[in-house]
Each structure stands twice: as C-alpha cells, then as structure tokens.
BAVOZA-921874 format. One record per residue (C-alpha): x, y, z. Coordinates in pm, whole numbers, plus 50000, padded with zeros to 5 digits. Example, Ala and Ser with C-alpha at 12.3 -4.5 7.8 and 13.67 -1.06 7.14 Angstrom:
<sites>
512304955050780
513674989450714
</sites>
This chain:
<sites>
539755820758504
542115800358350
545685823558276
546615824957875
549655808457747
552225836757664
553575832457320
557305820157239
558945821356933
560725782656886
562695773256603
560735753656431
558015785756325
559045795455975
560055833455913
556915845855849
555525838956107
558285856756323
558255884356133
554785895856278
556465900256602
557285944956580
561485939256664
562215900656476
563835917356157
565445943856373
566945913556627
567445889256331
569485919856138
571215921356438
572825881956413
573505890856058
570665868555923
570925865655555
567145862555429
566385898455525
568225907655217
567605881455015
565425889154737
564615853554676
563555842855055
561135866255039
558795845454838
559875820755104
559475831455419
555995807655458
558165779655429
561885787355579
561975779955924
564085798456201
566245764856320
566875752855938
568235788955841
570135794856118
571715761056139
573115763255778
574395798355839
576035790356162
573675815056383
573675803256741
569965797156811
569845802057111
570975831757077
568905842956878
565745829757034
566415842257353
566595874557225
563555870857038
561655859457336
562995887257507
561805913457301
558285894157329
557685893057690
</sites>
C-alpha cells in the first residue's frame, strides 16, 4: 500500500489556504502578521501568499513555516 504524502505548508500557498490548518492564525498572530487584522486582506486572502507577505513585512519565513509545519505534523 503505497504511504500518503503528509501535507506541508510552503510559502508559496496563499493565506487561505493556510488558514484551514486549526493553529495558522494563532501561530501567524504569534510573528505579528499584519493581515489577521487587516480588514482589507480579508477579501484577499485567495490571492496573498505566505512568502510575498512575509517578505515585505520582514517575517523570517522560516520561522514561521517551521512552526507551521510543526503544529501540522
């Protein structure tokens, strides 16, 4: 039986998508990202993608997707 591929959150999936994961916007709160309170990202979050936001606010992603991934595993 062939084993399934465990999922990874990479920096090119857009926020939505990581948002499905139960702790993202508690770990992404957590390096201060700013689209959680943004009221206009949130008509965005199909198209803003985890590597764009955090490079133009600085966030250390890899940081951040370690952390992620952890919570995932």
């Amino acid at each position: 039986m062939p084993k399934t591929k465990q999922a990874k959150i990479t920096e090119t999936m857009t926020l939505a998508e990581i948002y499905k994961y139960p702790k993202a916007k508690e770990i992404l709160g957590k390096f201060q990202l700013p689209c959680l309170s943004c009221p206009m990202a949130q008509y965005e979050l199909s198209d803003l993608k985890l590597g764009a936001v955090a490079h133009k606010y600085g966030l250390d992603i890899e940081a951040v997707l370690k952390e992620l991934n952890d919570s995932i595993k």
